[in-house]
Jmol script that loads the backbone (N, CA, C; Angstrom):
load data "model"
ATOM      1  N   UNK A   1     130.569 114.746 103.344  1.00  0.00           N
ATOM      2  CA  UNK A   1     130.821 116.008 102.681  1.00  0.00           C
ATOM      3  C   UNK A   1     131.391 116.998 103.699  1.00  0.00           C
ATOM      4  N   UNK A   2     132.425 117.903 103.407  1.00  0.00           N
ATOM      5  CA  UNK A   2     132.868 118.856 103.851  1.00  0.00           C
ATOM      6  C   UNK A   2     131.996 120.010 104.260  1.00  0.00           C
ATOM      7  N   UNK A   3     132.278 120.632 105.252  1.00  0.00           N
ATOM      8  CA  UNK A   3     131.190 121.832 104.817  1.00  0.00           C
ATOM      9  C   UNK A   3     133.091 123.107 104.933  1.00  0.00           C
ATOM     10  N   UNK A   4     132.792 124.447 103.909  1.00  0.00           N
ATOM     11  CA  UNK A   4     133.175 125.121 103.639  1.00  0.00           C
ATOM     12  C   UNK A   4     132.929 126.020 103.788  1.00  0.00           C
ATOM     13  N   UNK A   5     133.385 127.312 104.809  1.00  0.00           N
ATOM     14  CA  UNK A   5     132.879 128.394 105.071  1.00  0.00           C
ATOM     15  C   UNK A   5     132.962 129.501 103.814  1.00  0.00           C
ATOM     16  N   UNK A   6     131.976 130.383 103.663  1.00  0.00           N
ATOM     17  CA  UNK A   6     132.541 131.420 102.583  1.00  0.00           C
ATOM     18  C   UNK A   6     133.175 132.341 103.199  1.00  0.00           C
ATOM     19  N   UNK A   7     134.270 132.761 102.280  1.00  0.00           N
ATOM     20  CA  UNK A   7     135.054 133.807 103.084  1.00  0.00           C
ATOM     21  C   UNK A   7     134.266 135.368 103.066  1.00  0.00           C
ATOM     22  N   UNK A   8     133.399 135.624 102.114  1.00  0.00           N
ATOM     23  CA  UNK A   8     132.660 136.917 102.488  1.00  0.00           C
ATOM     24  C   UNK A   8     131.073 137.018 103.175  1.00  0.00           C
ATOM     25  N   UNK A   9     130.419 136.035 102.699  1.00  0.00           N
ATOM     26  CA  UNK A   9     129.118 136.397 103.991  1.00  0.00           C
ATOM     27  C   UNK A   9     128.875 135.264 105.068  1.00  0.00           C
ATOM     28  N   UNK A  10     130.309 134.305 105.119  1.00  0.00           N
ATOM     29  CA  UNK A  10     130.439 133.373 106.106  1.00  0.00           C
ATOM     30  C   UNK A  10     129.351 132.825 106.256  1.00  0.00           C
ATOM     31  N   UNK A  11     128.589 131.798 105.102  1.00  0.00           N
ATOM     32  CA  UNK A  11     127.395 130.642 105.442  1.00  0.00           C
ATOM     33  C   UNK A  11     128.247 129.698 105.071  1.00  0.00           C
ATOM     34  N   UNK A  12     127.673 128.610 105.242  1.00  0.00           N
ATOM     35  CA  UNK A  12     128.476 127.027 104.889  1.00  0.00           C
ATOM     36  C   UNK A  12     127.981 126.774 103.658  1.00  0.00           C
ATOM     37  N   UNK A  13     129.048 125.840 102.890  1.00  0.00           N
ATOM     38  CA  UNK A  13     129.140 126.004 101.883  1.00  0.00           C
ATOM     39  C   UNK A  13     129.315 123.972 101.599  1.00  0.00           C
ATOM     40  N   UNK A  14     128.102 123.126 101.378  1.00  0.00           N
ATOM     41  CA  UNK A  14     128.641 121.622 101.681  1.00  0.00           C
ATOM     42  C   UNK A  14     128.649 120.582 100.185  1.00  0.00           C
ATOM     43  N   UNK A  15     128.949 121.649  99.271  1.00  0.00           N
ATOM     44  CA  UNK A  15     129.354 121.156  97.909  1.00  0.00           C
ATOM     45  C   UNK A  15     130.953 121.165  97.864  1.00  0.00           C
ATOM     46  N   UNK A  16     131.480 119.984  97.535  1.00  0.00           N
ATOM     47  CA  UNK A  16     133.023 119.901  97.833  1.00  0.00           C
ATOM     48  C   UNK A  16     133.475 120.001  96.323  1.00  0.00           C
ATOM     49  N   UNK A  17     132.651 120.232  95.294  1.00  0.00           N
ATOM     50  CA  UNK A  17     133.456 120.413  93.695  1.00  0.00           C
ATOM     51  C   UNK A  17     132.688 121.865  93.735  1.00  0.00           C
ATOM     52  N   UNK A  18     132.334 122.898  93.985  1.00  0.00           N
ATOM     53  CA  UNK A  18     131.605 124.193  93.998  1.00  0.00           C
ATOM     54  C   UNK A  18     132.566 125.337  94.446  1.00  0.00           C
ATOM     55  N   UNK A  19     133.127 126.193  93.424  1.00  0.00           N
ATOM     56  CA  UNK A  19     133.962 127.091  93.214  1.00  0.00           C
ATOM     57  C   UNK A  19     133.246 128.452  93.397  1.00  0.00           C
ATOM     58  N   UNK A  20     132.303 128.740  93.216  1.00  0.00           N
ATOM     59  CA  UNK A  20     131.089 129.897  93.848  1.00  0.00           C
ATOM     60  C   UNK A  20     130.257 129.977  94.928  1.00  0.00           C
ATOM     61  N   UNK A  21     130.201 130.786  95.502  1.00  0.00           N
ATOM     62  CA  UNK A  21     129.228 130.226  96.867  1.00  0.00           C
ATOM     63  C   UNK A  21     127.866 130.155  96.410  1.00  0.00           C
ATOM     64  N   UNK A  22     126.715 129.588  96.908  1.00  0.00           N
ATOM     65  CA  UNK A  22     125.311 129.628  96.449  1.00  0.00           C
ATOM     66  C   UNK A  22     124.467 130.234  96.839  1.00  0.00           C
ATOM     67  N   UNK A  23     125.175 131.280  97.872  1.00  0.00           N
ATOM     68  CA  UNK A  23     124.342 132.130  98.465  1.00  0.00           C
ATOM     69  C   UNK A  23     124.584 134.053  97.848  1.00  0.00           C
ATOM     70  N   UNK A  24     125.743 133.588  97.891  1.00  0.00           N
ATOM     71  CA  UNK A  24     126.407 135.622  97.339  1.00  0.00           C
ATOM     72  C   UNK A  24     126.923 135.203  96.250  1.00  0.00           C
ATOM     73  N   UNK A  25     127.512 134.552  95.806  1.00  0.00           N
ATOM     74  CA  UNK A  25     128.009 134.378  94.783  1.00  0.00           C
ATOM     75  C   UNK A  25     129.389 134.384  94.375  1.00  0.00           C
ATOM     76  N   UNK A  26     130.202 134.728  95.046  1.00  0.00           N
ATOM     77  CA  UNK A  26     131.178 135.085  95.264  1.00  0.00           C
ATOM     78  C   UNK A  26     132.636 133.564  95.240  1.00  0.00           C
ATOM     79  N   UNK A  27     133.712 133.765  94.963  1.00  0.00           N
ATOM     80  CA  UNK A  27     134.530 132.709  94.581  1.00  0.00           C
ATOM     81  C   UNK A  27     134.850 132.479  95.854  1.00  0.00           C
ATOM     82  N   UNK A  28     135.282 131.117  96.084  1.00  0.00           N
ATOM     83  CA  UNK A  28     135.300 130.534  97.571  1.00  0.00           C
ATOM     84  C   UNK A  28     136.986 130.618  97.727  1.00  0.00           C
ATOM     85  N   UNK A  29     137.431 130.851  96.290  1.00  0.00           N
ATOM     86  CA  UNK A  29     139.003 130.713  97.198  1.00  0.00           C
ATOM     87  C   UNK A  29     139.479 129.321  97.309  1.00  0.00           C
ATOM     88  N   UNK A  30     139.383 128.375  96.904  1.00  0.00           N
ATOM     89  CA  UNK A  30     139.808 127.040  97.169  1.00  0.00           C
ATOM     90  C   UNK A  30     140.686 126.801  96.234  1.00  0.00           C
ATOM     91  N   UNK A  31     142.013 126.156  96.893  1.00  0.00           N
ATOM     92  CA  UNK A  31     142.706 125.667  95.970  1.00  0.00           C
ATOM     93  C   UNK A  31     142.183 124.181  95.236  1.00  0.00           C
ATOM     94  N   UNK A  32     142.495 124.167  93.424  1.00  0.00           N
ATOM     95  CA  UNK A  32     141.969 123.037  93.314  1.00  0.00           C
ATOM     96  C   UNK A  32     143.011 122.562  92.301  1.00  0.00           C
ATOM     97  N   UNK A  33     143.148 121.671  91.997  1.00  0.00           N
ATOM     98  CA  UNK A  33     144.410 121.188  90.963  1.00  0.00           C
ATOM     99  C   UNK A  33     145.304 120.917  91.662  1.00  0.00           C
ATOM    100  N   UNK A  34     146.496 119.552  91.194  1.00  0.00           N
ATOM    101  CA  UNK A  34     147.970 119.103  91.586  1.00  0.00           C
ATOM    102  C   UNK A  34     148.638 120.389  91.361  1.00  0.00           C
ATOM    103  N   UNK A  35     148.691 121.435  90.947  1.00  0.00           N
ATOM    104  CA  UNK A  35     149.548 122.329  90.725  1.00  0.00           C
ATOM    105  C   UNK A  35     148.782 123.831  91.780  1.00  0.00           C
ATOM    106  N   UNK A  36     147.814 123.646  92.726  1.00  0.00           N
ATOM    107  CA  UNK A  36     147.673 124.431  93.494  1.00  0.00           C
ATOM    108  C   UNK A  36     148.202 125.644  94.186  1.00  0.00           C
ATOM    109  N   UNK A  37     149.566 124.749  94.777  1.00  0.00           N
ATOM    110  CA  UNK A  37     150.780 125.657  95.650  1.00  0.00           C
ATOM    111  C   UNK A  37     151.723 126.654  94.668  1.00  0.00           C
ATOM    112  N   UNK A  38     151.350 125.908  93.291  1.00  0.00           N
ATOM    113  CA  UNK A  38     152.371 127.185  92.484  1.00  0.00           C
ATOM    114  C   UNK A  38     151.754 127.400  91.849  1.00  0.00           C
ATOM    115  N   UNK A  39     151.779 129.218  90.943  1.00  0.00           N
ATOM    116  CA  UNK A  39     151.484 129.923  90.458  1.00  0.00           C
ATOM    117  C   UNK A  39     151.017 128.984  88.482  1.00  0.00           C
ATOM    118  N   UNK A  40     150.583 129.596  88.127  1.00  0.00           N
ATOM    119  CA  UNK A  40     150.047 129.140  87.073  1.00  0.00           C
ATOM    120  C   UNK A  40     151.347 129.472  85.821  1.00  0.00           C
ATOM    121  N   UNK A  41     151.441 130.720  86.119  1.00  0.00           N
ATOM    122  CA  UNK A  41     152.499 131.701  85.378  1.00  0.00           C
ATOM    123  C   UNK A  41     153.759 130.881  85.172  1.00  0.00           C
ATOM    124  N   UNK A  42     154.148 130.184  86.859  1.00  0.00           N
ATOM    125  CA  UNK A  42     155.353 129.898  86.865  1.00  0.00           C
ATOM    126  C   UNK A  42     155.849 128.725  86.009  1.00  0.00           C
ATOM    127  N   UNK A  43     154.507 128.237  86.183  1.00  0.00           N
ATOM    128  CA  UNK A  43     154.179 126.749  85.291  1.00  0.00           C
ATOM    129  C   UNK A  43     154.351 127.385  83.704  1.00  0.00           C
ATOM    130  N   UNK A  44     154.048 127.850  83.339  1.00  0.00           N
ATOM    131  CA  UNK A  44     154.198 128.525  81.955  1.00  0.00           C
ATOM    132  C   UNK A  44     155.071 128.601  81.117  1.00  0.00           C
ATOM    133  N   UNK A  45     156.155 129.727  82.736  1.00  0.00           N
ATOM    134  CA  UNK A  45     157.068 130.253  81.884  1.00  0.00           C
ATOM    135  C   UNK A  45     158.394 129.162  82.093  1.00  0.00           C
ATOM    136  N   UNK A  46     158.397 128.209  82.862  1.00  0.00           N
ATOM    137  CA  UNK A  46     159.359 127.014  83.003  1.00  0.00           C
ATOM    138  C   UNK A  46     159.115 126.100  81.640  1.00  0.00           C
ATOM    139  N   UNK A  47     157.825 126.039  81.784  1.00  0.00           N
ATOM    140  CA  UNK A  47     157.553 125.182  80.109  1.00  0.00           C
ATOM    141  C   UNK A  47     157.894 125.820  78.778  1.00  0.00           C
ATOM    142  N   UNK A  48     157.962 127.064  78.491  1.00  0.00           N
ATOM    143  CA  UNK A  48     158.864 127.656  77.656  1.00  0.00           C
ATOM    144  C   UNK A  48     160.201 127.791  77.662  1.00  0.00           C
ATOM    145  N   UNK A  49     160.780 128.073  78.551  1.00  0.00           N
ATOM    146  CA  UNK A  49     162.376 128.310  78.931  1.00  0.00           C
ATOM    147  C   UNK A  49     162.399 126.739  78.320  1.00  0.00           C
ATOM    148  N   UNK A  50     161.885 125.267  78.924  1.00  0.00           N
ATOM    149  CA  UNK A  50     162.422 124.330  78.438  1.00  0.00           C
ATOM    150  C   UNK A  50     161.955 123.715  76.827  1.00  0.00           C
ATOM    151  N   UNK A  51     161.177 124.217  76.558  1.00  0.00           N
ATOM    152  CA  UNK A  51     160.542 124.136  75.155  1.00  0.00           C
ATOM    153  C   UNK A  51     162.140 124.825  74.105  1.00  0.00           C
ATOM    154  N   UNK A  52     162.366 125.873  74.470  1.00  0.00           N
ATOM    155  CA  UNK A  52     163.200 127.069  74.294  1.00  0.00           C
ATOM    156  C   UNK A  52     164.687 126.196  74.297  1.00  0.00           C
ATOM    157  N   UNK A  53     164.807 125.665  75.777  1.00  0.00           N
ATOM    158  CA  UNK A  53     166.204 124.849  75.472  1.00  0.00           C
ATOM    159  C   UNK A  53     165.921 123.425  75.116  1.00  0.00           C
ATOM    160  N   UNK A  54     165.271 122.985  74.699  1.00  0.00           N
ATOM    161  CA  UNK A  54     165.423 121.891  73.859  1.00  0.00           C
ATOM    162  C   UNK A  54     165.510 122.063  72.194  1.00  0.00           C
ATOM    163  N   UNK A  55     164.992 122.903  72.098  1.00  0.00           N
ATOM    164  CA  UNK A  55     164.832 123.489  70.133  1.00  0.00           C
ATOM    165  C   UNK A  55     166.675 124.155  70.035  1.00  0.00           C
ATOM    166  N   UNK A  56     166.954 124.410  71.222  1.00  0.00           N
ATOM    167  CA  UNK A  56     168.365 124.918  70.671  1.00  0.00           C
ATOM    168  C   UNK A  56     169.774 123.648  71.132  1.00  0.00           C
ATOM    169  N   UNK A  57     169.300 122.679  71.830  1.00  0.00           N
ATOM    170  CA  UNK A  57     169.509 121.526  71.844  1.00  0.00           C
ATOM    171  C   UNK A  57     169.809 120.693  70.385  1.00  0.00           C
ATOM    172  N   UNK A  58     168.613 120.861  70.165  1.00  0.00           N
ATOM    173  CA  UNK A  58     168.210 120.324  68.905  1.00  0.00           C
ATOM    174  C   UNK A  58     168.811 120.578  67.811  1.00  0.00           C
ATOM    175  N   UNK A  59     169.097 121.907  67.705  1.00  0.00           N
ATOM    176  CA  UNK A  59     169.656 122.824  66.274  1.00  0.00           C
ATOM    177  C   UNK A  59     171.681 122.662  66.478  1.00  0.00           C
ATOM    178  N   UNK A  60     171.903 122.607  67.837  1.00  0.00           N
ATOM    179  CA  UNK A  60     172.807 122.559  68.155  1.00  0.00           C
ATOM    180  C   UNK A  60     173.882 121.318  67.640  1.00  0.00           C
ATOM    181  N   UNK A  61     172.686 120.095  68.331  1.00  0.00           N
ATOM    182  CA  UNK A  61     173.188 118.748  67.526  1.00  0.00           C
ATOM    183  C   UNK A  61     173.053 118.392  66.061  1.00  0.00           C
ATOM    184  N   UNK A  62     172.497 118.910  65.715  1.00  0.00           N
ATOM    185  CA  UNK A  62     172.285 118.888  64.049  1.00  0.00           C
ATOM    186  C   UNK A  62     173.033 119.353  63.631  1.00  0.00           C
ATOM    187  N   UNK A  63     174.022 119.929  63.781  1.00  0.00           N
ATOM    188  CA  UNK A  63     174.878 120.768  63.601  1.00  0.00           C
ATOM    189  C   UNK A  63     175.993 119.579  63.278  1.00  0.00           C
TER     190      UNK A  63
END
end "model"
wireframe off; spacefill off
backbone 0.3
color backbone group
């Protein structure tokens, strides 16, 4: 097991799936998920834009 410092009252932290610290309570800050390094948002709004151009794809060829 890892141990994990908390970033606000700095105790160790040696739960490696634990998103709260167990002492203050406080969020540890860890990235968790394949999609970590990018924004959640960005993920979002790319999946609409292409949701968006495929329906006009779509309407286009039907045509």
């Amino acid at each position: 097991m890892a141990e994990y410092i908390c970033p606000h009252c700095k105790k160790p932290n040696f739960d490696d799936d634990a998103l709260r610290c167990i002492y203050c309570g406080e969020f540890l800050n860890r990235r968790i998920g394949f999609l970590s390094d990018i924004r959640y948002s960005h993920v979002a709004t790319a999946f609409i834009v292409i949701l968006l151009l495929s329906f006009i794809v779509f309407f286009i060829i039907r045509l």
